[in-house]
KEMI-617722 format. One record per residue (C-alpha): residue number from 0; residue in three letters; y, x, z. Coordinates in nm, 2 decimals, m for minus. Each point is the difference from the previous one (the first is absolute). Layout:
BEGIN
<site num="NUM" residuo="Ala" v="Y" u="X" w="Z"/>
...
//
This chain:
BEGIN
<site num="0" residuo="Unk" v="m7.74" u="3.71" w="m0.72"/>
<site num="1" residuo="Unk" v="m0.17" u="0.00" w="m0.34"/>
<site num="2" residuo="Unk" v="0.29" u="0.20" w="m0.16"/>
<site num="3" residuo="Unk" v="m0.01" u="0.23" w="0.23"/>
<site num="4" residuo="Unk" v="m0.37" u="0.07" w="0.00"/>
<site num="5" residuo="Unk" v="0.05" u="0.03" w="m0.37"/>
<site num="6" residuo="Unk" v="0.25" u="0.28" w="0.03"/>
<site num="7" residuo="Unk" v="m0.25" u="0.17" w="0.27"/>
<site num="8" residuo="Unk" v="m0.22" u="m0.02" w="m0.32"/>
<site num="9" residuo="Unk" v="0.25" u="0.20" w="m0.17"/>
<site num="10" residuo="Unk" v="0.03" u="0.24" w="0.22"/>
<site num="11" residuo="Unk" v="m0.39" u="0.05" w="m0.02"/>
<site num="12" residuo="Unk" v="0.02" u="0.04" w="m0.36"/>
<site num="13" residuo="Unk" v="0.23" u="0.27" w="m0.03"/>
<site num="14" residuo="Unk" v="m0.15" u="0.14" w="0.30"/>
<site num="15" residuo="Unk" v="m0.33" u="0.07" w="m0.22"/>
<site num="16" residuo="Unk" v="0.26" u="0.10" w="m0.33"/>
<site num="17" residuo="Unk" v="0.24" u="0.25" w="0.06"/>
<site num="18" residuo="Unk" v="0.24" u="m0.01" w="m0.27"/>
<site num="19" residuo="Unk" v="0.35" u="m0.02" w="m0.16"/>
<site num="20" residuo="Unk" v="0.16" u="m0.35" w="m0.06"/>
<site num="21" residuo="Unk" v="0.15" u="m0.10" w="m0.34"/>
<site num="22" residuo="Unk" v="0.28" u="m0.16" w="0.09"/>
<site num="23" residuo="Unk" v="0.23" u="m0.24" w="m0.20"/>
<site num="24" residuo="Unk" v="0.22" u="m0.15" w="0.32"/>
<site num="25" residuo="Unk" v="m0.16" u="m0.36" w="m0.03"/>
<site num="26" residuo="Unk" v="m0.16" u="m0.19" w="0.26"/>
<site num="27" residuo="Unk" v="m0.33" u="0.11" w="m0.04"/>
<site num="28" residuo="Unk" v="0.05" u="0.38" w="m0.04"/>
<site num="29" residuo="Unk" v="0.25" u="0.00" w="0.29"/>
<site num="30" residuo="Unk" v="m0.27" u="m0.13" w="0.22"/>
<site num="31" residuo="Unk" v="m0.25" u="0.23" w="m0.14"/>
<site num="32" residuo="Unk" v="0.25" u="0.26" w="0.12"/>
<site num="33" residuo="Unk" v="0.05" u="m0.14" w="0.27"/>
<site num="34" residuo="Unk" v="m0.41" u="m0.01" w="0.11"/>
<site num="35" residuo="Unk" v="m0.03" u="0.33" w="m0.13"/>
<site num="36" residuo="Unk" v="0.33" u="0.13" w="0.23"/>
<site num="37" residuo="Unk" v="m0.19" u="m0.11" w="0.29"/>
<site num="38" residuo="Unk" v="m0.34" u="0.20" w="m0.10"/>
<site num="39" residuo="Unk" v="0.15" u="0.29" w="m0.15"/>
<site num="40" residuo="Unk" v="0.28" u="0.04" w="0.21"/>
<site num="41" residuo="Unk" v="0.22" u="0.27" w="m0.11"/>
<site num="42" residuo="Unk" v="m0.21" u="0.06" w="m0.27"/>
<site num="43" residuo="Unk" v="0.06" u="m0.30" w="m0.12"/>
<site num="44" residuo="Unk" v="0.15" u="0.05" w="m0.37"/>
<site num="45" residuo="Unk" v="0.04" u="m0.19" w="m0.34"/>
<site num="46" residuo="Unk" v="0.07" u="0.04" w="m0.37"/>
<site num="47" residuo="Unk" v="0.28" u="m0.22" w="m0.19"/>
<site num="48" residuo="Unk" v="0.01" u="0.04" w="m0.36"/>
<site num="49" residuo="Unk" v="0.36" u="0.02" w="m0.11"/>
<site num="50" residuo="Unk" v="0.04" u="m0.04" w="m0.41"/>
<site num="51" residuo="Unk" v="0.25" u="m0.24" w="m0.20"/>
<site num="52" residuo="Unk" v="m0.23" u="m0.28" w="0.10"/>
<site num="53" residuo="Unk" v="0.11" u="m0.09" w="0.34"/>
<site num="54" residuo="Unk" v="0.42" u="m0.08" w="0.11"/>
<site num="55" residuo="Unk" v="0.20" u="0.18" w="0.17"/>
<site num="56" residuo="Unk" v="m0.08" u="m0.27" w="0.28"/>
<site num="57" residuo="Unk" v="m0.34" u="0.04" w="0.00"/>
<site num="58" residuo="Unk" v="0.01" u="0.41" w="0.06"/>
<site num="59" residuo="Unk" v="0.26" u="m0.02" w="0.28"/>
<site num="60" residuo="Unk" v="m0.20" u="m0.22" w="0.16"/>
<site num="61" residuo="Unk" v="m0.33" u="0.14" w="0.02"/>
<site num="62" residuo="Unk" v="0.12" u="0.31" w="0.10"/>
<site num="63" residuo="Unk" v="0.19" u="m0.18" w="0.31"/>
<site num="64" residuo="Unk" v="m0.28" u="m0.17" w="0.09"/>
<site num="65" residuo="Unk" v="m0.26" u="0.29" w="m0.01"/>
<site num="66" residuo="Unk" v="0.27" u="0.18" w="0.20"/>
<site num="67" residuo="Unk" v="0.02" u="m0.31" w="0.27"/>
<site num="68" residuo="Unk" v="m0.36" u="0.00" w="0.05"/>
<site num="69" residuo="Unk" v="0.00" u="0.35" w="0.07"/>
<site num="70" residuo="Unk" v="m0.23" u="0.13" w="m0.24"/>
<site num="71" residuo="Unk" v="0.05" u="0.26" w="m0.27"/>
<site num="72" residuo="Unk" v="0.09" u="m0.08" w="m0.37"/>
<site num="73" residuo="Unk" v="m0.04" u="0.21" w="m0.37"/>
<site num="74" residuo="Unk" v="0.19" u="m0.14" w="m0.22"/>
<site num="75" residuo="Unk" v="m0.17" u="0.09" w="m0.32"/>
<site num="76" residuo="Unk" v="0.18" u="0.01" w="m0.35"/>
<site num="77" residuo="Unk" v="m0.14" u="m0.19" w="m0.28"/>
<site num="78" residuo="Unk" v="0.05" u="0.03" w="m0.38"/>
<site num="79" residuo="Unk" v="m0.17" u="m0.34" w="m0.13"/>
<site num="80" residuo="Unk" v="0.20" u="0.01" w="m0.34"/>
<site num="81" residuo="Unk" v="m0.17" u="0.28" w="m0.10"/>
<site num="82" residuo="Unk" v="m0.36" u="m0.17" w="0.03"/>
<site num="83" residuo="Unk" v="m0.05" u="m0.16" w="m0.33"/>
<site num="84" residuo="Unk" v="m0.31" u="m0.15" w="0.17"/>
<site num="85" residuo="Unk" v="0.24" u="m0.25" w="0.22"/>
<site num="86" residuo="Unk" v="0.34" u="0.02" w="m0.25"/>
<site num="87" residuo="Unk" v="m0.21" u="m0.18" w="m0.25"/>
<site num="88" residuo="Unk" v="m0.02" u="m0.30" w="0.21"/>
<site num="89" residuo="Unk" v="m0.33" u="m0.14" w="m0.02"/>
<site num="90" residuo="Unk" v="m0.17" u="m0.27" w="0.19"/>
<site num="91" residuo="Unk" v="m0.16" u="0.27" w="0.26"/>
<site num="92" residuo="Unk" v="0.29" u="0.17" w="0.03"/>
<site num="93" residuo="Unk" v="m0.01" u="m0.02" w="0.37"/>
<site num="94" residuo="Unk" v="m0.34" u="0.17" w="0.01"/>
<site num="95" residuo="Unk" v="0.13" u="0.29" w="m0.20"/>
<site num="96" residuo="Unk" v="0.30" u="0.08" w="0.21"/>
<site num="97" residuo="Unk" v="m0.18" u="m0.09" w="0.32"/>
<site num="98" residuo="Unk" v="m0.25" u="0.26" w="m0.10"/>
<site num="99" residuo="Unk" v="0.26" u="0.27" w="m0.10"/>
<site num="100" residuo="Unk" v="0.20" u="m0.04" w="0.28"/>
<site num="101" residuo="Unk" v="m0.30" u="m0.03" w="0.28"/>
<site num="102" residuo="Unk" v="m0.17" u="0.34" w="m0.18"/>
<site num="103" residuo="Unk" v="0.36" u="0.14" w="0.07"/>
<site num="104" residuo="Unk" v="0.00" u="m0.10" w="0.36"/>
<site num="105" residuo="Unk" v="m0.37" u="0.10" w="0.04"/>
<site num="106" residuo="Unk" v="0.04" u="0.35" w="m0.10"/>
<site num="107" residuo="Unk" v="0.26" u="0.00" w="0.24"/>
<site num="108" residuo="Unk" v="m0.18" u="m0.09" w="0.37"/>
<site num="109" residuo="Unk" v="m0.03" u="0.27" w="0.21"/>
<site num="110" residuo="Unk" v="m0.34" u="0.05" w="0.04"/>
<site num="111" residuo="Unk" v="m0.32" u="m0.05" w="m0.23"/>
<site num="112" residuo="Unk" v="m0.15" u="m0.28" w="0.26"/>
<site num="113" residuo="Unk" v="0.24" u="m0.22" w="m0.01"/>
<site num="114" residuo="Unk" v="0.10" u="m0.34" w="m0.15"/>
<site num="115" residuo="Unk" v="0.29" u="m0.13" w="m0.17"/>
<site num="116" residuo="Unk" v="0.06" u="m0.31" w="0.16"/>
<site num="117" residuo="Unk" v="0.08" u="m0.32" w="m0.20"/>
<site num="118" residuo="Unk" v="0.18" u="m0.31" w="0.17"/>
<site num="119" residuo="Unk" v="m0.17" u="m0.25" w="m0.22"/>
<site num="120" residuo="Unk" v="m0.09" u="m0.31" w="0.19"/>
<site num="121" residuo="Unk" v="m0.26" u="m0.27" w="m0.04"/>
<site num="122" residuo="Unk" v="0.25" u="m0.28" w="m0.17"/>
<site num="123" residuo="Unk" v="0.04" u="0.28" w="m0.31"/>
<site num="124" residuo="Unk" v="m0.37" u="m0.02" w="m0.05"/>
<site num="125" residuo="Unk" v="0.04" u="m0.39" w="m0.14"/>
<site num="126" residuo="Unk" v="0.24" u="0.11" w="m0.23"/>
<site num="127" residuo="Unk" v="0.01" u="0.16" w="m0.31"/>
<site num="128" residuo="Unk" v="0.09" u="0.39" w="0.06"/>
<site num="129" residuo="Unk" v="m0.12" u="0.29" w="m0.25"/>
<site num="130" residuo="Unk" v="0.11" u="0.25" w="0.26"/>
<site num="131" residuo="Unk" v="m0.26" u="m0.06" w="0.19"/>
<site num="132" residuo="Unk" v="m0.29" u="0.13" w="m0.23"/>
<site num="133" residuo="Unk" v="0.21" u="0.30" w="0.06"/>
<site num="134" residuo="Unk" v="m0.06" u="0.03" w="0.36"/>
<site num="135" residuo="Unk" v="m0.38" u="m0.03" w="m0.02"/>
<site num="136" residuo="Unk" v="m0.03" u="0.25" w="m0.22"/>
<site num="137" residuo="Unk" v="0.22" u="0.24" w="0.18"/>
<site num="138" residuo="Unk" v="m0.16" u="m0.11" w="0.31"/>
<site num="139" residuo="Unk" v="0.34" u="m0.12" w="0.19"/>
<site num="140" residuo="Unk" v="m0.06" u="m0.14" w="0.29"/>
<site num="141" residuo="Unk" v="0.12" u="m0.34" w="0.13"/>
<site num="142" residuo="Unk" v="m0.01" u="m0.05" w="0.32"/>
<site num="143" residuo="Unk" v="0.18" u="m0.34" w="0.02"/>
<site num="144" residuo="Unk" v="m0.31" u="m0.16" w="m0.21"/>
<site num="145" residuo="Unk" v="m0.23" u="0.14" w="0.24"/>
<site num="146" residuo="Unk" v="0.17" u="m0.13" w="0.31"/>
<site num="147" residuo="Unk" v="m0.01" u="m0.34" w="m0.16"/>
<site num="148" residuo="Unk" v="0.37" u="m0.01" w="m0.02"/>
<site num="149" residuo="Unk" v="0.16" u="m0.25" w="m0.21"/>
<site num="150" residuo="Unk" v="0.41" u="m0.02" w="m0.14"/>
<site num="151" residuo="Unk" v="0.07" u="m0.26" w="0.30"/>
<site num="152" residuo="Unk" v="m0.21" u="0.21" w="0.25"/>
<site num="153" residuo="Unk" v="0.22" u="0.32" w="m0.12"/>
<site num="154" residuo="Unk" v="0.37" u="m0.15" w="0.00"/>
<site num="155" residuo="Unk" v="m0.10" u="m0.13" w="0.34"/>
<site num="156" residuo="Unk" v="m0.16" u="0.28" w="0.18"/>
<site num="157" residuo="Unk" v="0.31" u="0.17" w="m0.14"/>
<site num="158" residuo="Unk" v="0.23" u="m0.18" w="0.17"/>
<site num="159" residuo="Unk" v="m0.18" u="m0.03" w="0.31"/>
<site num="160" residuo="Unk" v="m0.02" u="0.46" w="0.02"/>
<site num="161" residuo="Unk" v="0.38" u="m0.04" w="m0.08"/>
<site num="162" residuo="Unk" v="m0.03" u="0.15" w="m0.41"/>
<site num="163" residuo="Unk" v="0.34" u="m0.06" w="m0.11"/>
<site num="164" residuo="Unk" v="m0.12" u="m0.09" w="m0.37"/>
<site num="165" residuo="Unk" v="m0.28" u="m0.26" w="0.12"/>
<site num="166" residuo="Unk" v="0.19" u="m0.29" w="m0.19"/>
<site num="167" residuo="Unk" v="0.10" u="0.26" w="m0.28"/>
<site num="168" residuo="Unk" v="m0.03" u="m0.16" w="m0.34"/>
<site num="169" residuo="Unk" v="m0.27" u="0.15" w="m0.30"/>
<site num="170" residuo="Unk" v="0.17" u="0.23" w="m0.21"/>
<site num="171" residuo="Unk" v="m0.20" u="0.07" w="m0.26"/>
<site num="172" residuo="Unk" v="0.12" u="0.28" w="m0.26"/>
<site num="173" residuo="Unk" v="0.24" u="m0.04" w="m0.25"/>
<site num="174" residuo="Unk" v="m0.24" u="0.01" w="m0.24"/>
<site num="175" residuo="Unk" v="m0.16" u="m0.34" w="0.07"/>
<site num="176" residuo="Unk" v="0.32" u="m0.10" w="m0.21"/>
<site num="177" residuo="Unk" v="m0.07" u="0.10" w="m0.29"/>
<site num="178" residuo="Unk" v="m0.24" u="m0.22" w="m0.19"/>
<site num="179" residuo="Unk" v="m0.35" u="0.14" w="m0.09"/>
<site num="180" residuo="Unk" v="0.02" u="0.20" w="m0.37"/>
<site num="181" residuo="Unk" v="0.39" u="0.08" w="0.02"/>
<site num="182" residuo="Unk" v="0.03" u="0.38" w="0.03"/>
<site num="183" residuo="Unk" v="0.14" u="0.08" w="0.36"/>
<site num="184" residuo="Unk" v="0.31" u="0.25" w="m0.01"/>
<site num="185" residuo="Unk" v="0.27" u="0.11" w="0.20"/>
<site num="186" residuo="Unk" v="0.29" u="m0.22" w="m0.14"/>
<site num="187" residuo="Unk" v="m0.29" u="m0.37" w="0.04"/>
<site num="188" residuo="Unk" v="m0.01" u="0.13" w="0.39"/>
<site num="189" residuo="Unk" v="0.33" u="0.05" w="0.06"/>
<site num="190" residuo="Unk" v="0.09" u="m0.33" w="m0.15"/>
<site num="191" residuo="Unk" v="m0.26" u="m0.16" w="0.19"/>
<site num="192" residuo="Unk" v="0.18" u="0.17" w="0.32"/>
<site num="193" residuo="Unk" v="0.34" u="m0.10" w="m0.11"/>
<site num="194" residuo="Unk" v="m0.07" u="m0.34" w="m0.06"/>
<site num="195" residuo="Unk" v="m0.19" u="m0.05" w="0.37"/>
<site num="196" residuo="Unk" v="0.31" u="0.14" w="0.14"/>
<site num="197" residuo="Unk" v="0.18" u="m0.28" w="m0.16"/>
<site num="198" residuo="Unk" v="m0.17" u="m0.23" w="0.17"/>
<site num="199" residuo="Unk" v="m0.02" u="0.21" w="0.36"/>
<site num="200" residuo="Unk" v="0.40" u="0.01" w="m0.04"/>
<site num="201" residuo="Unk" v="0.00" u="m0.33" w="0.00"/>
<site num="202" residuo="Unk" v="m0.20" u="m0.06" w="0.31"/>
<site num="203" residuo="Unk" v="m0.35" u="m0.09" w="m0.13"/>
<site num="204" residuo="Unk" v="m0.27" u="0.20" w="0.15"/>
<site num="205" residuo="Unk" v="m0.36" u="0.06" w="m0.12"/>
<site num="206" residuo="Unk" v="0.10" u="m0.02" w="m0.35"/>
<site num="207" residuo="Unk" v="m0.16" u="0.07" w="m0.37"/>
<site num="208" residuo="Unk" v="0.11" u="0.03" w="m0.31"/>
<site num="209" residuo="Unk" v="m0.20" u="0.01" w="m0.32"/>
<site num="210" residuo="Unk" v="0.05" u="0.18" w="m0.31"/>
<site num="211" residuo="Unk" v="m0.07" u="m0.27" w="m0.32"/>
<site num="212" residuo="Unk" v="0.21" u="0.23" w="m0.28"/>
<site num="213" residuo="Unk" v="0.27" u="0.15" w="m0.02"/>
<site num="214" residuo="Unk" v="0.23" u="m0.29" w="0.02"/>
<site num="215" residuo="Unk" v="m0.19" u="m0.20" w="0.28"/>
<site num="216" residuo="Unk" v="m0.15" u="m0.04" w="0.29"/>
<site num="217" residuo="Unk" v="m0.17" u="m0.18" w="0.30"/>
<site num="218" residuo="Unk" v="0.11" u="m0.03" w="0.31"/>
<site num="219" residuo="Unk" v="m0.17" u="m0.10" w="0.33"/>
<site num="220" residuo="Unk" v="0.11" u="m0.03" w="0.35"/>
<site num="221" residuo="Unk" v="m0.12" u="m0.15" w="0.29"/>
<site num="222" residuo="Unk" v="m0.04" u="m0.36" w="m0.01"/>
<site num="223" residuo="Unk" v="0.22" u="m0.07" w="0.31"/>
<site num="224" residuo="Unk" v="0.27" u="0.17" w="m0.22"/>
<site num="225" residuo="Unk" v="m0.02" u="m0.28" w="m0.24"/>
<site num="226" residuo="Unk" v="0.28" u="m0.21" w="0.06"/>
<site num="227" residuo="Unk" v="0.26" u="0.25" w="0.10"/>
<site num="228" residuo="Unk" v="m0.09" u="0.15" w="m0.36"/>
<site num="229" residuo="Unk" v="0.12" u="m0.35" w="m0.19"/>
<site num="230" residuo="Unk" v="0.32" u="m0.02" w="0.22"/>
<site num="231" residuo="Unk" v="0.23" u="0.02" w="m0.29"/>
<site num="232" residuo="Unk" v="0.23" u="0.27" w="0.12"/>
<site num="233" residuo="Unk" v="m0.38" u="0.23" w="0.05"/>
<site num="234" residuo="Unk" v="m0.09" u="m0.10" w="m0.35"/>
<site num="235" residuo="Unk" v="0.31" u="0.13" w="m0.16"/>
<site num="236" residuo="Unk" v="m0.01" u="0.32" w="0.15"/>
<site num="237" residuo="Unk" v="m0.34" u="0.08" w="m0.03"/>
<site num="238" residuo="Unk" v="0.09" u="m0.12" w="m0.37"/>
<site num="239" residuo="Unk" v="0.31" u="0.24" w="m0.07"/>
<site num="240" residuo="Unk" v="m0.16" u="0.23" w="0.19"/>
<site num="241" residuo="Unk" v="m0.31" u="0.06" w="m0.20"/>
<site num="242" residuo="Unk" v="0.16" u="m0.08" w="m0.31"/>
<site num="243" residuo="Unk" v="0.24" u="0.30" w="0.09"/>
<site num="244" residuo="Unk" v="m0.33" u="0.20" w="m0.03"/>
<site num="245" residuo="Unk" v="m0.13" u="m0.09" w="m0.29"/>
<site num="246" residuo="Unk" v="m0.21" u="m0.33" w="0.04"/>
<site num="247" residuo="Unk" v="0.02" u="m0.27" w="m0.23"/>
<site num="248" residuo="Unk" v="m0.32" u="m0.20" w="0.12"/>
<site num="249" residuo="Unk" v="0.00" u="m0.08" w="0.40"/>
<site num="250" residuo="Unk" v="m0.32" u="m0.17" w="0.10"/>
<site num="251" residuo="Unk" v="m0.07" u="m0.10" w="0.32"/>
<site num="252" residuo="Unk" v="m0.37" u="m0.11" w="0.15"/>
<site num="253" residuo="Unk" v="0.06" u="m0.33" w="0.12"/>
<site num="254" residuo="Unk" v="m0.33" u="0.09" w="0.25"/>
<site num="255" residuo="Unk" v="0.20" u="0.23" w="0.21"/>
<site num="256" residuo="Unk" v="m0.22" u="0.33" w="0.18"/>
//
């Protein structure tokens, strides 16, 4: 099959670059681990950057998930409020933390020959990411773009080696939140957090919420969630509920995700 001769591909890559896996717990790090599990073996071992950015959610489940694949996992702790570089909030942002945190993880492999591998796939290269000017200058390897692997090829080869978080939904920081220019702190965050939860209590899935000011905000879920959200007993409480915290302004994007 063509998917599987891409995954041989993989193999081949990492094969040629030993190296240490920066892993998130998404689709396309998950199979990176995966690939690099069957290479490496027991040696076999990733980083995952734990900082106020991520949930509690997204830490429990990439250290499960390392752990089911059977390959060996630092979790490395991350101060990103004290980088003014990435607190300011400016348009390349992403680049700056990217950069911090991939330095971090590089001075961390266990050996000067090898690579710090990135789970980038080709899909990300058509869209607009400042992290990844960060990876060619730190020399990150991506092993998906050179197998020629794409989002669809990734969620399905995933599902087909039996990686529990093929179908896994983005989670991008909590950051991406917070609109570009408005200082990030600890208290923006945590409302960002508590305001997802909201939503996740209620049973919506795959959520976001945006920051607009201090009295509003933007919400987006999935556009199969839609309808259930206008049921008018769902309205009400998502109403009181975020009011309870604070939220005058509730906008919702009509668009869905």
């Amino acid at each position: 099959m063509k998917l599987l001769h891409k995954y041989e591909a993989l193999k081949a890559v990492l094969a040629e670059v030993p190296g240490v896996v920066a892993f998130s717990g998404g689709a396309d790090s998950s199979l990176l681990l995966k690939a690099a599990v069957d290479v490496y073996g027991s040696n076999a071992s990733a980083f995952f950057g734990d900082s106020v950015l991520q949930t509690d959610a997204d830490r429990s489940n990439a250290i499960r998930t390392a752990r089911d694949l059977g390959a060996d996992l630092r979790v490395v702790e991350l101060t990103p409020l004290h980088w003014r570089e990435f607190t300011a909030n400016p348009p390349d942002r992403c680049y700056h933390c990217k950069k911090k945190v991939y330095r971090i993880f590089k001075e961390l492999l266990p050996r000067r020959e090898m690579f710090l591998l990135d789970g980038t796939n080709l899909d990300d290269l058509r869209q607009d990411r400042p992290g990844r000017r960060a990876l060619v200058e730190l020399d990150v390897k991506t092993p998906l773009i050179e197998a020629g692997l794409s989002k669809t090829d990734v969620r399905s080869l995933g599902k087909m080696l039996g990686v529990v978080t093929w179908n896994r939904e983005s989670a991008s920081c909590l950051a991406t939140r917070i609109p570009t220019g408005m200082v990030i702190d600890a208290d923006k965050l945590g409302l960002v957090a508590h305001y997802e939860g909201i939503l996740i209590g209620a049973g919506f899935s795959g959520v976001r919420v945006g920051l607009c000011d201090s009295q509003s905000v933007k919400i987006a879920i999935k556009e199969a969630d839609l309808e259930r959200f206008f049921q008018s007993k769902v309205r009400e409480k998502m109403l009181s509920e975020f009011g309870a915290a604070g939220v005058v302004n509730l906008w919702l994007s009509l668009r869905g995700r």
